[in-house]
N, C-alpha and C positions, 0 to 999 in steps of 0.2 A: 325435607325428604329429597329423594332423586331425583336429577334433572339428566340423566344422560344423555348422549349424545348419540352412543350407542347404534345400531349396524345401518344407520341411514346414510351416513355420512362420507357414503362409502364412491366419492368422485361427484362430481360435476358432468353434464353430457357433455360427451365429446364433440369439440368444435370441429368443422369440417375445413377442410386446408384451405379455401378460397375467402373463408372467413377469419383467419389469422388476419395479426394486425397490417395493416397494409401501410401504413407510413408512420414517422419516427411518433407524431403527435398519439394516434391513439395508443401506441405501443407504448408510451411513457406514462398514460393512464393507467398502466399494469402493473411499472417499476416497485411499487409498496409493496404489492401483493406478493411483487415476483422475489423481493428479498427474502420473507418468512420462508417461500417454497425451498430454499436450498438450506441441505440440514447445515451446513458450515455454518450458517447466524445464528442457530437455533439457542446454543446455551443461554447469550445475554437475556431475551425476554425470560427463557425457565428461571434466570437464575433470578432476576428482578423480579418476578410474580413469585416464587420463595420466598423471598425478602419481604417483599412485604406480606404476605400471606402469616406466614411465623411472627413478624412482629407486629401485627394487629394480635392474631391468637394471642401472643404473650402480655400483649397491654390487658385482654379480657384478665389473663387468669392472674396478672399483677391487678388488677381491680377486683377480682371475684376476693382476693384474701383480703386486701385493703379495705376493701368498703362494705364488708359484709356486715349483716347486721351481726349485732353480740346472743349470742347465747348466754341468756342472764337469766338472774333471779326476780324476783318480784316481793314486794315488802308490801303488807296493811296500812292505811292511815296512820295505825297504832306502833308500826314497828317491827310488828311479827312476821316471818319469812314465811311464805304462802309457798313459795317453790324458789328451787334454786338450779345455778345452772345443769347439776349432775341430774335432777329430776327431770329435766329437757332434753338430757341425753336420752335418761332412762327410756322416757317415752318413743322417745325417736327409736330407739331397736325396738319394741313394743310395735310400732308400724311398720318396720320392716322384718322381723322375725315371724307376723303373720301375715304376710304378704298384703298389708292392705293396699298398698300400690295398683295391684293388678283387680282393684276392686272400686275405689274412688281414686281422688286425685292428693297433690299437696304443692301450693301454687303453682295448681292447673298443671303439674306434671302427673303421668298414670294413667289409669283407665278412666274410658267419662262414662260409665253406667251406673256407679254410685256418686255419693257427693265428694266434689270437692271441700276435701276438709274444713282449709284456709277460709274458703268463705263462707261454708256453713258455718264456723264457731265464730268469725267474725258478724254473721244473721244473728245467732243466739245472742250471742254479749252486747249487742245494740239493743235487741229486746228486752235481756234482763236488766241492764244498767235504764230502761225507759219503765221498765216495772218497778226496779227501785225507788228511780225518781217520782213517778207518780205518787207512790206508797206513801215518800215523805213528804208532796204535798198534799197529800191528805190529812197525815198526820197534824200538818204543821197550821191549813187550812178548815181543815173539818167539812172540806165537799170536794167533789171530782174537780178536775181544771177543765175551762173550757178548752176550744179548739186553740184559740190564737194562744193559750199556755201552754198547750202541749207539745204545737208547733217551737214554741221557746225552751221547751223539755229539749227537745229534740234535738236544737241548735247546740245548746249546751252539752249535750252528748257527744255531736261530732266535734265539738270543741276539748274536750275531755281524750278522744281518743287519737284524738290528733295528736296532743302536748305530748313531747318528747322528755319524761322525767325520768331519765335514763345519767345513773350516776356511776361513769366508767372508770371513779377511784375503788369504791364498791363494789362495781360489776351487777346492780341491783336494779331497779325501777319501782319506783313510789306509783303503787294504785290509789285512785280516788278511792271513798266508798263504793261507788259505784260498780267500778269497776273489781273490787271486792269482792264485791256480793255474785258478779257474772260469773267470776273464776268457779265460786263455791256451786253456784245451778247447771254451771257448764259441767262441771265432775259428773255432778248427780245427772246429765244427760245423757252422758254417752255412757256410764253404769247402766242407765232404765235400758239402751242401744244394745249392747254387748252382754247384761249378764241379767237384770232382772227380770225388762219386759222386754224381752227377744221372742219376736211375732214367730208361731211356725211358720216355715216355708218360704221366710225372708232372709237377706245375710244382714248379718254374722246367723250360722246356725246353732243350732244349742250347744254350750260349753265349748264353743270357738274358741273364746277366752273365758277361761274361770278364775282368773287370778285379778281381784278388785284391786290390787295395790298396782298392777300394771295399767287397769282403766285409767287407775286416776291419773298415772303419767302419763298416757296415751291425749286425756284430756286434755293434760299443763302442755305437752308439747303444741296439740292444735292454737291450743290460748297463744301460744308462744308465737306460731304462722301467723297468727292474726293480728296480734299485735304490730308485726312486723308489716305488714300489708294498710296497717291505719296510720300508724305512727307517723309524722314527719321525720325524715332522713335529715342530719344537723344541716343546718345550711341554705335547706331548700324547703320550700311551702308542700312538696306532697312529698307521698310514703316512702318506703325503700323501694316497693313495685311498684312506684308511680301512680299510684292511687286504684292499682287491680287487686282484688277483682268489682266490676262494676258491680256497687250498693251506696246508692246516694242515699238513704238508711243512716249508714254510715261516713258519710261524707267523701266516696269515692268515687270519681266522676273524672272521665280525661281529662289532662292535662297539657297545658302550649306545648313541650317536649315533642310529646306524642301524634300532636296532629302537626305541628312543624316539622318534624321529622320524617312523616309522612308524603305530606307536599314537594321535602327535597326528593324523597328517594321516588318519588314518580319521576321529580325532573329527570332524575339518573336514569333511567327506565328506559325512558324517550329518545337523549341525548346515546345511550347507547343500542339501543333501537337502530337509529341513525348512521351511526357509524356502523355496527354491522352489514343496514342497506348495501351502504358505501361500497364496503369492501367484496360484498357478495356482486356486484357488479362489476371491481376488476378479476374476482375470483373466477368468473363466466367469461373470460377474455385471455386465462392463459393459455399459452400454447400445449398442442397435444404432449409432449413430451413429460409434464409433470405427471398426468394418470394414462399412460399408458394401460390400454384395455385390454385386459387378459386373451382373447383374443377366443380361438375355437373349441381349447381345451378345457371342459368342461368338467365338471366328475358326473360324468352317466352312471345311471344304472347297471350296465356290463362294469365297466369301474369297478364299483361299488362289489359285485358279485364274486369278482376276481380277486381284489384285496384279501391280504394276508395277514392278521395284526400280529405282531411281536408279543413274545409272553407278558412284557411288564404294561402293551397298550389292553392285551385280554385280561391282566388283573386287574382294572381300574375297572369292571363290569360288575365286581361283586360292589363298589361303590356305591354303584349308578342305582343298584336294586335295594341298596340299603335305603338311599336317598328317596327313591321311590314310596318303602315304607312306611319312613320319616314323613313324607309328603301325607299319604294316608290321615296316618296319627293325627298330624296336624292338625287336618280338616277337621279330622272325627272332633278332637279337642275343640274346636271353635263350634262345631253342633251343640255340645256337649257345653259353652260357654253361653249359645243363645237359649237353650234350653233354660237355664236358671232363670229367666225372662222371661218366659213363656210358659215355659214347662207343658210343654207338649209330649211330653215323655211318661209325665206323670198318665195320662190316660190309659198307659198299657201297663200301668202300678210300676213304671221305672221312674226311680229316685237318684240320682247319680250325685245329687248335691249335697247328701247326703254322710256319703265319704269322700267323695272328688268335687268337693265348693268351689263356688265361681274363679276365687283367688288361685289355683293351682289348676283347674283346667286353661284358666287365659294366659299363666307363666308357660302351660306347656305349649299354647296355640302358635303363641307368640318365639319361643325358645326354638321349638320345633322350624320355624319358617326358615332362620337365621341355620341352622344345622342342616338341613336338606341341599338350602339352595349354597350354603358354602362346601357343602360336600360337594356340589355337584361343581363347581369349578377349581377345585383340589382336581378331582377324578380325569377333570377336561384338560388341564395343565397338564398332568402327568400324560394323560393318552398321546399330547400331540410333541410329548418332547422327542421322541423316535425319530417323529416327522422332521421336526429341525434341524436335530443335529444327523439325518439320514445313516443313525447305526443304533444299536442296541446298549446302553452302557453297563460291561460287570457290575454286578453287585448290586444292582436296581430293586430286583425283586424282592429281597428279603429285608428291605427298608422300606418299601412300598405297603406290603403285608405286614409289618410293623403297624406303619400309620392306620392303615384300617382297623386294628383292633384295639389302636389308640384311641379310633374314633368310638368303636363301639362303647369303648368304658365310659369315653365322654358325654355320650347318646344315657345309655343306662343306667349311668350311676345319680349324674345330673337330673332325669328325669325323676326316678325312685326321690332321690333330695328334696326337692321342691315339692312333694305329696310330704316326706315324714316331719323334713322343717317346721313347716309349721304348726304339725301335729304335736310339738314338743318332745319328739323322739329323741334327739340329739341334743338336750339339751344347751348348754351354753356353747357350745358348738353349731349350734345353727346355724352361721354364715360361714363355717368352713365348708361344714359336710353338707345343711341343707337349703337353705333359701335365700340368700343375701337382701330380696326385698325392692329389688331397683328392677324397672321395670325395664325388659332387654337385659340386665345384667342378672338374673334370677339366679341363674345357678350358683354354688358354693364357691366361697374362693377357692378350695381345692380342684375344683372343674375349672375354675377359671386359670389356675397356675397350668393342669394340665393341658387345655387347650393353648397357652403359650408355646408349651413343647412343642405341641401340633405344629402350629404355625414355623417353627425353629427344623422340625423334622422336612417338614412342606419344603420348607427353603429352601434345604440342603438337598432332597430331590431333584428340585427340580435346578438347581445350580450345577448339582454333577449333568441333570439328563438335556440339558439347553449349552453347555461350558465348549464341546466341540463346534458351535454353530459361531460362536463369536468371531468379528473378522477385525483386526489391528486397524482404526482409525474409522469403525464403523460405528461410535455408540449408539447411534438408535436406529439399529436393526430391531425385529421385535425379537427378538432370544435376550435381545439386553432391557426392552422394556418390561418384558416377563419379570425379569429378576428387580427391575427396579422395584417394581409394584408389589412384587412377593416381600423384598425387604420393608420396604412401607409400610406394612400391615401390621408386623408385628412389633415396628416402633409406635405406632401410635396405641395398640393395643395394652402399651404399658401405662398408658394414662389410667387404666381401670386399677391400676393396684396401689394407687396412691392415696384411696379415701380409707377410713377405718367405721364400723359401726356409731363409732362415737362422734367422728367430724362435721363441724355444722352442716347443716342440710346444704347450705347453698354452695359451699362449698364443695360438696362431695357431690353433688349435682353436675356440677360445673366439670368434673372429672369423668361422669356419668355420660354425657352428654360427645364428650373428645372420643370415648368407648362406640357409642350411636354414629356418630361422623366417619368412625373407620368402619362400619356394618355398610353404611350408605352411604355416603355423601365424600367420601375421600380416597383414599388408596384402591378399593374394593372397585370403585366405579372406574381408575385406571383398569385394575388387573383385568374387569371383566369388558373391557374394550378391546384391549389386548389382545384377548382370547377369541371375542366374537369378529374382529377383524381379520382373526388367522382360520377361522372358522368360512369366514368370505373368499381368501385365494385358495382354501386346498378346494372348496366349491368350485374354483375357476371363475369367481363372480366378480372378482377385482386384481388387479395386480397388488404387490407388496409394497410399491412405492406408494400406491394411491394408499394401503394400510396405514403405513409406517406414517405418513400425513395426518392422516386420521388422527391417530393416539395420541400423536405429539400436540395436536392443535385441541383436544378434547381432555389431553393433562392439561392445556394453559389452564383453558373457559375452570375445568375442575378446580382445579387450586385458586384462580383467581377469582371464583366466587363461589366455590363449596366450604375451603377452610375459614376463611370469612364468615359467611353465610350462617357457621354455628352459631352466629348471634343473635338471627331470630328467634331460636330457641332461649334466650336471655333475655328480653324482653321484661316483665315479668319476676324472675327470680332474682331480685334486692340487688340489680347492678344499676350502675348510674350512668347519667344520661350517653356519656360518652357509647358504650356499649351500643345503645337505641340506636345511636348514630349509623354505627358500623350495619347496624345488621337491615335499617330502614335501607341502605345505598345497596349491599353485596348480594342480604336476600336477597332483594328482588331482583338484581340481575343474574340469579339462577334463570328466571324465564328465558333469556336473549339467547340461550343454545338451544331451547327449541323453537324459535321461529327459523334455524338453518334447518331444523326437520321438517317444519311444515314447506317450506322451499321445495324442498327437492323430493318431495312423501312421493310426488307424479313418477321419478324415477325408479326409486327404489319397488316401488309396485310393479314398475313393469320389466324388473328383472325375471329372469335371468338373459332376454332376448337382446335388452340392452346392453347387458354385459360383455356382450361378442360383435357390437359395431354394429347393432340393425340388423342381423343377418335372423333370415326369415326362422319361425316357430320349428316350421318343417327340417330345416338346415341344423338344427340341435340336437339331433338324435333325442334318447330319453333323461333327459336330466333326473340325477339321482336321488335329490335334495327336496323334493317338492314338500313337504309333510313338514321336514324344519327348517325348507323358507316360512313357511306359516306362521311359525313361532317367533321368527325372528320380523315379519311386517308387525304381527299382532305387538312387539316391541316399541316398535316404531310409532304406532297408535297410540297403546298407554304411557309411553314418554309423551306426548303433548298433551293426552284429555286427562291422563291422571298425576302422574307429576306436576304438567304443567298448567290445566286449566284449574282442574282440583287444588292447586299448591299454591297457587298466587296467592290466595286469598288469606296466606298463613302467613306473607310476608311482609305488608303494611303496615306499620304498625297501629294504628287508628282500629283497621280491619281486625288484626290477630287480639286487640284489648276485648273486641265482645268474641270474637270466633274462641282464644284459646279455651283449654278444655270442654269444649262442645263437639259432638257429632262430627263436624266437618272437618274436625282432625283424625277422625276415624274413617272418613270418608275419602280422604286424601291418602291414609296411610294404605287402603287395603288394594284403591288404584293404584300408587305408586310403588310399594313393594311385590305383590304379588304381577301385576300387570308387564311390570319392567323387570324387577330379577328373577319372577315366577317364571314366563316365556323365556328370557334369555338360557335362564337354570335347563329348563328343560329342552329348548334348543340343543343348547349343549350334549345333555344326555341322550337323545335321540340320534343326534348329528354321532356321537361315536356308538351307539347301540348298532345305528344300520350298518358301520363296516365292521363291527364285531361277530354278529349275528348271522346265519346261513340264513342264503338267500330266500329260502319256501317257509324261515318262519317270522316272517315280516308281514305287517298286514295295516297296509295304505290307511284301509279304510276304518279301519278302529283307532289310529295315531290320528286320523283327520276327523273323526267323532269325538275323542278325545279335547281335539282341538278346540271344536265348534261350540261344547260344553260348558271348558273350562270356561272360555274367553267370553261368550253367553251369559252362562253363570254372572259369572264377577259383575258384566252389566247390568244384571238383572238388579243383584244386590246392591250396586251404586244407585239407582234410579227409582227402586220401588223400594227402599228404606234410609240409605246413608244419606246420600244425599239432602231427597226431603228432609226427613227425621231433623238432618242439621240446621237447615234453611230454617224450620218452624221452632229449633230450639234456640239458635241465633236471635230471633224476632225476641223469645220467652228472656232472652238475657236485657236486650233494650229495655225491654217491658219493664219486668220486675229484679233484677239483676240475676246474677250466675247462681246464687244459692238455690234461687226458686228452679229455675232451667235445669239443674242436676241433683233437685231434690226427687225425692219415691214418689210424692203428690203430682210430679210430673210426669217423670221417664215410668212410672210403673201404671199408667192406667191410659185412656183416650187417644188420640190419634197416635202418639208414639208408640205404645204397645202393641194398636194397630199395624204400624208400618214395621213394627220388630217381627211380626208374623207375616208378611208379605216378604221379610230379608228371605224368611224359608223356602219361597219359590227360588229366588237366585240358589241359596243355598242344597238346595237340592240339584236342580239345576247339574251345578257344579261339581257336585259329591259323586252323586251316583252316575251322572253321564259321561264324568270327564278323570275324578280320580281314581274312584274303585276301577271302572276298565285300563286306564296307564299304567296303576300299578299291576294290577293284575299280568299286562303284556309284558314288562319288561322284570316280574318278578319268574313268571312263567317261562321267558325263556333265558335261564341261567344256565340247565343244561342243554341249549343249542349253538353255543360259539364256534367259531372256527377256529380248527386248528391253528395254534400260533406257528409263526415261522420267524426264524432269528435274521433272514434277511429283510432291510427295509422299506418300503415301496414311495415312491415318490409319486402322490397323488396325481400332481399336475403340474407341469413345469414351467418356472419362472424366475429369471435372475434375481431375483432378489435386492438388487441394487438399492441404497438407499438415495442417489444422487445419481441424474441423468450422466451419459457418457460425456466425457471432458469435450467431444468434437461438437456434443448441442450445447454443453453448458457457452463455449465463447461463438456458436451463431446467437445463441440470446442475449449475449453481452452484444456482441455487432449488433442486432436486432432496436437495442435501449443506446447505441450509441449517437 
């Protein structure tokens, strides 16, 4: 998940002149530091953290094809073919044309409110194969076994599921009996689940699925996960997932790999810990001249009243209200998701689960997040390209209103999908028109091809409306980082059109995953740095040089330990150790960019005063901004407690073998997307709403109730359910392993259902004090903007320079001489 770096990082305090370096010695203390500050060095490190960044990712996805497990068939004692590969196929569209994803898991990827499949059927096959056994020592005994036999049952079972009789001339795998007879009680289990004995008021609800020929593939596929998850990988003594999910049942138990790998990647942890120290002490020692402090120019309130927006910055408002809406939906959908849990709905005779089941309200909770908060930094691009290039460009508007009613189709048709998909409306057409089944990739591929456009239209925008701002030998001005991270997007966004319904799971996982990276963790975390850094100089809160530093040092940290990083998410899904490797060192130094936020949190808080050299609160006039600095400290906060305090805990791998698919990944996700792109998103939208908007219909004090709510809320909901809920289901996976921890006998009764009724106070909270009134404000005033005007106004001014004047750059050479 997110680590950004995001609007903290916005300068160092300014050193006072008596405290510059006073002889050649401490000033050589600085030389390191002081080489990165000048963008002339800057390529070599970008271009080396590329390199290697791209070729770790490519070793994964040369090892996701290489070493993945077979999608194979399976043969009786006797010969007879029990399932064959195209039945594993079958299955597998079977789980994702009803979206079970967004309802259990499928090694520990998905939602964790129901089971994880993988190890439920691997629970059941260990049972049935010890009921079998039993049977025929009975038979063969004529009395029950005692304990030290059963214990010897038992050994022999995980001996049984271990052996690797996997014959890849074939393509087949020789079942014991045993294991035989699992397959045939495993059918007949998830049939009694899905269509016989379907409890009311539980999922699947009635005639979710009525077709028995798809149960039973649905079944062979889980057989299939599980298998893959017991089996010894050739070569090596544990599974393809390293012996996850934990069921020492079934003989799966950590592994040296796992906890060595662990051990290293703390070293790494430490050791760059260390060096960050390091360097944040000569970074506190360079001379004034790198952050140059914006100085008196402020954007005040008169500002703000007097601004004029340009027609194509006052079209980006129907955006902003759209996004608004979307936010709404959203929530509503997540009520609407914990409902099915509770059903506290039912008491006033509402049934929602009825026609809108857990699986399509959590596609839209989740769909919906991803669509709002990317609207909203489409919206924000566009508003400040005016600002950049300081003119209006022909032909803006009717491209602009284009993309919005691109988006709408995307918004509506997507939504609509994902409800009739899985209804069987579309038949075999499902993952074009309606559900594709991957959790974040829900929508059709035909939404997904159009959103490509999107992003190709987006680019072209903002390339025309940024293209006058470029300066001949300046590449990282931000008009050029814009566009770097616009094109970004929508290369890595092509990773989603390479899997097909049919491709093995871990495969197409693996392509799933590079989709989820470009949402969070890669290009997106550029662009939106980008943005909220240019969002801080038109404030007058920092100069552009301190920016333009910003981006540039917050792309390294990004690519050198986010495109990496995608390999704690692999962990787990049938890659080898190599993989473990990568993702034990890189995750976890996602953490080491926010100890530079906890550093300097004391500054950023007490902006804006700081921002203008000390000069007294009284000496500020009315600063304009005060409502979306809120939004942007509250940033600043859930990047360290939710990203990062919530998110560690994902990245060990020892820690993520019991943590993956439990609570505390739901408890991490909802700090660190909504906390960090939630505020930022809406940052953004407020931050262009107040100079859109006349002045008398703006109202402080409902954007800062708003505030108090949302950010309220969400803690509410972290601490009186996610959290705990995870802590105590974590303990339940040690205990008795992950099967038990996200079976119904657990998440559906006792303290968890408890605590899933306590989420309702956050969630309320949240809903009613903080979304219904934001949208409400900013959908209410649509008809109050002001007149556009075609000339452009220059918020606040500042050279822009990306490199001090040549007369300071050679006293700082003399200075290191």
């Amino acid at each position: 998940m997110p680590t950004t770096v995001g609007p903290a990082a916005w300068g160092w305090p300014e050193i006072p002149l008596h405290m510059k370096a006073e002889n050649n010695e401490s000033a050589n203390g600085t030389k390191s530091i002081s080489y990165f500050m000048n963008t002339k060095n800057w390529w070599q490190p970008l271009i080396f953290i590329l390199i290697i960044s791209v070729a770790g990712v490519g070793m994964i996805g040369y090892q996701t094809y290489n070493d993945a497990p077979p999608m194979t068939g399976f043969k009786s004692p006797t010969g007879e073919v029990m399932m064959d590969k195209t039945t594993i196929e079958e299955g597998q569209k079977v789980f994702h044309k009803y979206a079970l994803m967004e309802y259990g898991s499928f090694m520990g990827d998905g939602a964790q409110r129901g089971p994880d499949y993988t190890a439920e059927a691997l629970h059941y096959i260990t049972v049935y194969m010890n009921e079998y056994q039993v049977e025929a020592f009975k038979r063969e005994n004529s009395r029950e076994p005692n304990d030290m036999e059963l214990k010897i049952i038992g050994e022999n079972i995980k001996s049984e599921l271990k052996e690797n009789r996997y014959d890849e001339a074939g393509n087949i795998v020789a079942l014991t009996e045993a294991q035989a007879y699992s397959l045939g009680k495993l059918r007949t289990y998830y049939t009694d689940i899905f269509i016989d004995k379907n409890a009311e008021g539980s999922f699947p609800p009635k005639d979710y699925i009525t077709d028995r020929k798809e149960v039973e593939n649905l079944a062979s596929f889980f057989f299939w996960g599980a298998w893959v998850c017991a089996v010894e990988r050739p070569g090596s003594n544990f599974s393809y997932t390293h012996n996850w999910p934990f069921d020492p049942a079934a003989g799966n138990t950590p592994t040296s790999p796992v906890i060595l790998w662990s051990v290293l990647g703390m070293l790494a942890f430490v050791l760059m810990c260390g060096i960050v120290l390091y360097y944040i002490g000569q970074y506190n020692q360079l001379p004034n001249k790198f952050f140059k402090p914006a100085g008196k120019d402020l954007l005040t309130a008169e500002k703000v009243a007097n601004f004029k927006p340009t027609p194509t910055q006052r079209a980006t408002y129907k955006f902003f209200a759209v996004a608004a809406l979307l936010f709404f939906l959203q929530v509503a959908s997540g009520i609407i998701t914990i409902n099915d849990f509770v059903n506290f709905l039912g008491w006033f005779g509402i049934h929602p689960s009825e026609v809108f089941p857990v699986t399509m309200s959590r596609s839209w909770h989740l769909m919906l997040a991803l669509y709002w908060i990317s609207i909203c930094w489409i919206a924000s691009s566009i508003f400040i390209c005016p600002i950049l290039s300081k003119k209006e460009i022909p032909g803006q508007l009717p491209l602009i209103n284009t993309l919005f009613w691109m988006l709408i189709v995307l918004a509506g048709g997507s939504l609509l999908g994902m409800v009739l998909g899985p209804k069987g409306v579309f038949g075999e057409w499902w993952h074009l028109l309606g559900h594709q089944g991957w959790e974040y990739v829900d929508f059709g591929k035909i939404y997904q091809a159009l959103l490509m456009l999107i992003f190709v239209m987006w680019g072209i925008i903002v390339y025309r409306g940024v293209k006058p701002a470029f300066v001949k030998g300046e590449p990282w001005n931000l008009p050029n980082w814009i566009i770097y991270s616009v094109i970004g997007i929508p290369l890595l966004f092509l990773s989603g059109f390479v899997a097909t319904p049919e491709t093995n799971f871990v495969i197409a996982d693996f392509w799933r995953w590079m989709v989820i990276h470009m949402w969070v963790e890669a290009f997106f975390e550029v662009f939106i740095t980008v943005i909220v850094s240019y969002l801080m100089v038109l404030m007058g809160l920092v100069s552009r040089q301190a920016a333009i530093r910003v981006v540039y040092f917050a792309t390294i940290l990004f690519l050198g330990t986010g495109l990496l990083g995608i390999s704690h998410n692999f962990y787990w899904n049938a890659k080898p150790v190599a993989t473990m490797a990568l993702g034990s060192v890189f995750s976890t130094l996602q953490f080491v960019p926010l100890i530079l936020l906890t550093v300097e949190a004391w500054r950023f808080k007490n902006m804006p005063r700081m921002a203008v050299n000390g000069i007294g609160q009284n000496q500020l006039g009315n600063f304009g901004f005060p409502e979306v600095f809120l939004f942007l400290v509250a940033t600043n906060f859930w990047n360290f407690f939710g990203a990062g305090v919530m998110g560690i805990i994902v990245n060990l791998p020892i820690m993520n073998y019991f943590e993956h698919g439990s609570y505390l990944t739901i408890n991490h996700a909802h700090a660190a997307l909504m906390g960090v792109y939630g505020n930022i998103s809406l940052a953004a939208m407020l931050f262009a709403s107040r100079l859109l908007l006349k002045g008398n219909r703006w109202s402080e004090k409902l954007v800062k109730f708003a505030f108090w709510s949302i950010n309220a809320g969400l803690m509410l909901m972290v601490m009186l359910d996610l959290f705990p809920a995870g802590a105590i289901q974590f303990k339940a996976i040690v205990d008795n392993g992950l099967w038990f921890a996200r079976s119904h006998a657990f998440t559906g009764g006792g303290i968890f259902e408890q605590l899933t009724w306590l989420r309702g106070i956050g969630a309320s909270v949240f809903f009613f004090g903080g979304v219904i009134p934001l949208t409400w404000f900013i959908v209410s005033r649509w008809g109050s903007l002001k007149k556009p005007s075609d000339q452009v106004e220059e918020l606040v001014k500042d050279t822009g320079q990306t490199n001090p004047p040549e007369s300071e750059v050679e006293s700082e050479e003399a200075l290191y001489a």
